[in-house]
N, C-alpha and C positions, 0 to 999 in steps of 0.2 A: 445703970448697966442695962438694965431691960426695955429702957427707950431707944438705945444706940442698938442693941439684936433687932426690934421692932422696926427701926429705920433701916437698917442694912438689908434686912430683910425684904421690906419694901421695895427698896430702890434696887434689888437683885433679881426680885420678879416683874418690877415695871422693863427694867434690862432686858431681863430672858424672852419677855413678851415681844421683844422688835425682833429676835435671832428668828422667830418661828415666819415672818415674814418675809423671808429673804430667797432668793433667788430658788427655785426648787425645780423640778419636772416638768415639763410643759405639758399640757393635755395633748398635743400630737404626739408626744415621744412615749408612747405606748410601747410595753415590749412583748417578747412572743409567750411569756410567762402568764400575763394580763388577759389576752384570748386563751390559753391553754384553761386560765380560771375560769373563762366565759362559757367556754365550748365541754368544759365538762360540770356546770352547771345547767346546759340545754342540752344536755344528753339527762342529767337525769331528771328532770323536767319530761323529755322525751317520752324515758324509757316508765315513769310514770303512768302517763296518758294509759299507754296497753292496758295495763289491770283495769284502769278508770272506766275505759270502755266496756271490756267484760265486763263487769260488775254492774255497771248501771245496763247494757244489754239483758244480763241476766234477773236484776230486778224488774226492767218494764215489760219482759217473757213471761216472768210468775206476775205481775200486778193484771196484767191483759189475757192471760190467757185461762181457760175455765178450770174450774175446780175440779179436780181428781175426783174420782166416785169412793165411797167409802169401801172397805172390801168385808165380808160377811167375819170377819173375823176382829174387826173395830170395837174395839170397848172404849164406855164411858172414862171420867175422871175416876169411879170409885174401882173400875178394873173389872166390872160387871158387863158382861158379853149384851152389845146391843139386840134390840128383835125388829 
């Protein structure tokens, strides 16, 4: 009995395997569904960038640009008023 499950089995997935073959969509027959997924995947790609740009603007401003003065009111690590 569990050689004939075993073969049926087989010969049901060797079967199934040519259905997946067969006549399907052609790569021109794109439809308006397929750019709606395109164009709101580069929108937010897009809308992305913006931050990307502030962000990396505002780190090469602090990386280039000189260091703040300390103000007379700047204390150490231990909380102790610098002189």
């Amino acid at each position: 009995m569990k050689s004939i499950l075993t073969n049926a089995a087989g010969m049901l997935i060797m079967t199934a395997g040519s259905a997946f073959a067969g006549i399907g969509a052609d790569v021109t027959e794109n439809g308006w569904l397929w750019m709606l997924f395109l164009g709101f995947g580069a929108l937010i790609v897009a809308f992305q960038l913006v931050p990307c740009v502030i962000l990396g603007g505002a780190m090469l401003k602090g990386i280039f640009s000189k260091a703040a003065p300390e103000s007379a009111a700047a204390a150490d690590a231990n909380g102790t008023p610098k002189s």
